[in-house]
C-alpha positions in Angstrom: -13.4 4.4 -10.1 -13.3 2.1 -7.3 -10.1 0.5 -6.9 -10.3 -2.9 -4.3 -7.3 -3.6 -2.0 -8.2 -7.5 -0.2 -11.9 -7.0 1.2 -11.7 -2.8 1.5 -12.0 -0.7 -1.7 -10.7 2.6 -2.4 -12.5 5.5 -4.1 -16.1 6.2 -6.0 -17.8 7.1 -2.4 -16.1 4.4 -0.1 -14.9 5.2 3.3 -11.7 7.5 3.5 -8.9 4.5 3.6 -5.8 5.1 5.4 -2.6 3.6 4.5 0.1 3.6 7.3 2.9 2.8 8.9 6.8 3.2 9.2 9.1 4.4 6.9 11.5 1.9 6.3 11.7 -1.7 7.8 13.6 -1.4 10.6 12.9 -4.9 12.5 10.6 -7.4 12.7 10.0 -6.3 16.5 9.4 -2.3 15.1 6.9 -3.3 12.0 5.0 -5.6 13.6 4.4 -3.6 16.9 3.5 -0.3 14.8 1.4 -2.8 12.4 -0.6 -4.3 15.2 -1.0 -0.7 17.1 -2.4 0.9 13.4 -5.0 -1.6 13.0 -6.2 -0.8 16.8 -6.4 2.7 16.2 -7.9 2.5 12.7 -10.7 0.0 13.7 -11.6 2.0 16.6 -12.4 4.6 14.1 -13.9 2.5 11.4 -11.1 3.3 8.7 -10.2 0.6 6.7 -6.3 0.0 6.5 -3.2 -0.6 4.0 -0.4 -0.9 6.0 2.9 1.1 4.6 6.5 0.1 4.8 9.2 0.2 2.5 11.9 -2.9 2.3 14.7 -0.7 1.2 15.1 3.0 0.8 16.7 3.8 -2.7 16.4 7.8 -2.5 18.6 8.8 0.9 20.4 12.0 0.5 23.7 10.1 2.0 25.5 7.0 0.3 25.8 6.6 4.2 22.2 6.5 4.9 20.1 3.2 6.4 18.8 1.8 3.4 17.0 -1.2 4.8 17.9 -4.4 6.4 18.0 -6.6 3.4 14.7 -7.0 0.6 14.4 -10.9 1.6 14.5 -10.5 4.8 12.4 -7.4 4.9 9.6 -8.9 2.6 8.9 -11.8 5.0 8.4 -9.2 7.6 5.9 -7.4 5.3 4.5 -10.9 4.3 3.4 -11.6 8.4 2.1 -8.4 8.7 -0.1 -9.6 5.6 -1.0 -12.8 6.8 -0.1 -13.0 10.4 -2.2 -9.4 11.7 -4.5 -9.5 8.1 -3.8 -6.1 6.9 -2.5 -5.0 2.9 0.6 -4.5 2.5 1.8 -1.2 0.6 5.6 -1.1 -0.5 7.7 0.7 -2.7 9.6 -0.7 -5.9 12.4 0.9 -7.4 13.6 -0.9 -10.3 11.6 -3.5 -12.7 13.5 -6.3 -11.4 12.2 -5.6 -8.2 7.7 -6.0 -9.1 7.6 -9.8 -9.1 9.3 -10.3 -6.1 7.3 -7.3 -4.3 4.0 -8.5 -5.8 4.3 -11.8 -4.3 3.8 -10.1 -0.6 2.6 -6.6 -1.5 -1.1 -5.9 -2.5 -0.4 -2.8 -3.9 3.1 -1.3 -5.3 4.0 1.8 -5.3 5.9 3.6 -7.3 8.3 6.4 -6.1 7.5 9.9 -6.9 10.8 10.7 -8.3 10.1 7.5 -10.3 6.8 8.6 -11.8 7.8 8.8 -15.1 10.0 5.8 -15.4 8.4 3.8 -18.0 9.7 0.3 -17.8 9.1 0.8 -14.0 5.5 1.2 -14.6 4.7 -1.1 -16.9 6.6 -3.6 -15.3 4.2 -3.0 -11.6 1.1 -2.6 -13.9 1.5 -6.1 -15.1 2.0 -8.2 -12.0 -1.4 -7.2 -11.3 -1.8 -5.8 -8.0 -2.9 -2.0 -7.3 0.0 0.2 -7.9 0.1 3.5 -6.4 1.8 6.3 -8.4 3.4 8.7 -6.2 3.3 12.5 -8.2 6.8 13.8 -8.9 7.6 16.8 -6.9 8.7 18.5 -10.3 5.3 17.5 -12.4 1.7 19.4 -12.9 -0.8 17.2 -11.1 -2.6 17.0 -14.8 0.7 15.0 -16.2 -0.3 12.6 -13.8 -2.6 10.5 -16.8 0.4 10.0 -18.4 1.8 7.9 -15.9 -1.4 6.4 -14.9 -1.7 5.4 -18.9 1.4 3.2 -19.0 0.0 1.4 -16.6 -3.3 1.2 -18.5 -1.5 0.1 -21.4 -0.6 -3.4 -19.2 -4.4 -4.2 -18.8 -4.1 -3.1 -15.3 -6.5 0.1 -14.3 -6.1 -0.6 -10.7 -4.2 2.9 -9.7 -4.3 5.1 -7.5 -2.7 8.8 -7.7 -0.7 10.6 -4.5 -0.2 13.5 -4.0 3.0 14.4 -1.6 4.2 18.2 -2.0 5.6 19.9 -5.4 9.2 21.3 -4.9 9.2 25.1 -3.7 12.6 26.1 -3.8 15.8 25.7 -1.2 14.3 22.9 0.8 11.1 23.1 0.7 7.5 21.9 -0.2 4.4 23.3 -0.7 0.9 21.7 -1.5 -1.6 22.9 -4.0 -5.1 21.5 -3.2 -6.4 21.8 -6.3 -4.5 18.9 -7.0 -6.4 16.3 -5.9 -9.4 17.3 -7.4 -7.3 17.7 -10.6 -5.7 14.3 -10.8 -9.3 12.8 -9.0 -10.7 14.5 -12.6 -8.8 11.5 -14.5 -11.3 8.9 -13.2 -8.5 7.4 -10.5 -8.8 7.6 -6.8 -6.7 10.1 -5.1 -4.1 10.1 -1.7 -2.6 12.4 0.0 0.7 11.5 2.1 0.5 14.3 4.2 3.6 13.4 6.1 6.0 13.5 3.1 4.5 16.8 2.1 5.9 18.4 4.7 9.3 16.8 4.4 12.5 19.6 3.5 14.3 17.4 1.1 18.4 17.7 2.0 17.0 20.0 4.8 19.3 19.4 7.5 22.9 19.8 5.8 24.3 19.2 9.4 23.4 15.8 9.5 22.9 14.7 5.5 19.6 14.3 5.3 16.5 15.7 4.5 14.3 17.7 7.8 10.7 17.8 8.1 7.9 20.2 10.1 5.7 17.5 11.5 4.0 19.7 13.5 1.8 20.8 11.0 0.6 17.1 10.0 -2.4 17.4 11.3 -2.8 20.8 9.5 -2.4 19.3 6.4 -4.4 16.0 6.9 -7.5 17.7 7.7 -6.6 19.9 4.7 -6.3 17.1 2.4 -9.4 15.5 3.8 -11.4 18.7 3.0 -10.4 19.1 0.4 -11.6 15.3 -1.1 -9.2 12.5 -1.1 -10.2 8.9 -0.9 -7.6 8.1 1.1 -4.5 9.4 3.4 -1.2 8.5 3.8 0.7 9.1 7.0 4.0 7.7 7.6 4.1 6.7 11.6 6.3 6.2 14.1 6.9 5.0 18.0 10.0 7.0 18.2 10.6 9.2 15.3 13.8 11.0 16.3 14.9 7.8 16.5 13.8 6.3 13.2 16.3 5.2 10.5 14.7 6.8 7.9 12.3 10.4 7.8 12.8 10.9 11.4 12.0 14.3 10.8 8.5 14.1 9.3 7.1 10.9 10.7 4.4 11.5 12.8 4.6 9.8 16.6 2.6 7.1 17.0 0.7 7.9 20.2 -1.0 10.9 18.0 -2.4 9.1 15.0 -5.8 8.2 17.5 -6.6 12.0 17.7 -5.7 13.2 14.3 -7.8 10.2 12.7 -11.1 10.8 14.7 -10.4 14.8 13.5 -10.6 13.2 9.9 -13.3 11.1 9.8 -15.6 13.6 11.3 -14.5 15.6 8.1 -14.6 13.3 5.9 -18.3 12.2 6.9 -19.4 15.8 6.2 -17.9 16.0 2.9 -19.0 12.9 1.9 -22.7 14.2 2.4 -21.7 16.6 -0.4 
């Protein structure tokens, strides 16, 4: 299935899409920086973009935790990215409430993975619309996935794409079965992989509250992901991720998305020959 996002589609073939960007919304100053410096690097590598930003983080593992500068204020940021630099916008949702708000900037919403099975939640992005991207739950078999991708159906929308971002290990930890993506690809939906989150350690630095990362093997995993098939990749990026407010310890630094992209195109040109 192809699944079209503005003027790039996603899926059945097309060029390996990457979707991008911080986090969280920090700033206007922060998004639209990173925005503008993604599109560079992606058009010097011929990768057509989503840009990726969430306008409020639900899921923190502190009630103290920066959860976003305000969803008003945060969606007219997303909304110049979308019309000021002319790249798609990719957000998160969290509740039903929130889709018609989010649709009216976003071009595709997506829905958390440890919201994957919320119905109403679905059903209620699946019918604004716009392309909603199901993020798998850390705790589901990649083949469960049609069942979420079927709510959404059900709404007359078949616009989906599936993610895949890690299934839960044990004691802080991740671990990515590649036969996933061929397995949820298999249900006729184009597939992602978010190979930042992947390597996150939920509630992995107790010191601190919050969850710890190993970005140093992002790349690892990209190229994995890209071997292994997806239509598109999903990298959460940062100027200054020790600094960031949110998943400092998994974004990938900003200055290294140039090299790891021209690693994955020249995989994904080979495998697209096969």
């Amino acid at each position: 299935m192809k699944v079209p996002i503005q003027k790039l589609a996603i899926g059945d073939s097309e060029r390996l899409v990457l979707i991008a960007g911080p986090c969280v919304v920090e700033s206007r100053e922060l998004v639209l920086r990173t925005a503008e410096a993604v599109r560079k690097t992606a058009d010097r590598h011929g990768m057509p973009l989503v840009f990726k930003s969430s306008y409020r983080k639900a899921n923190r593992t502190s009630g103290e935790s920066f959860a976003g500068i305000g969803m008003d204020k945060a969606l007219d940021i997303l909304k110049e990215v979308r019309t000021e630099i002319g790249i798609p916008v990719l957000t998160d949702i969290h509740t039903a409430s929130e889709a018609g708000a989010a649709a009216e900037v976003a071009d595709v919403l997506q829905i958390p993975a440890f919201l994957c099975r919320q119905t109403e939640l679905l059903q209620a992005a699946g019918m604004t619309g716009r392309v909603v991207n199901i993020k798998k739950g850390q705790f589901m078999a990649p083949e469960d996935m049609r069942h979420a991708a079927a709510k959404v159906v059900e709404t007359g929308n078949s616009h989906i794409l599936l993610t895949e971002r890690g299934t839960t290990f044990g004691y802080h930890n991740l671990v990515v079965d590649m036969r996933s993506l061929k397995i949820m690809r298999d249900t006729g939906f184009p597939v992602v992989f978010d190979a930042t989150h992947s390597l996150q350690l939920p509630g992995g630095d107790a010191t601190a509250a919050r969850s710890g990362g190993q970005p140093e093997f992002v790349s690892t995993l990209a190229r994995a992901g890209v071997a292994a098939g997806c239509d598109g990749l999903f990298l959460e990026v940062h100027p200054d991720p020790p600094r960031a407010l949110s998943d400092a310890a998994s974004q990938l630094r900003l200055d290294l998305l140039d090299a790891l992209l021209g690693q994955v195109t020249a995989i994904d040109a080979i495998v697209r020959k096969w």
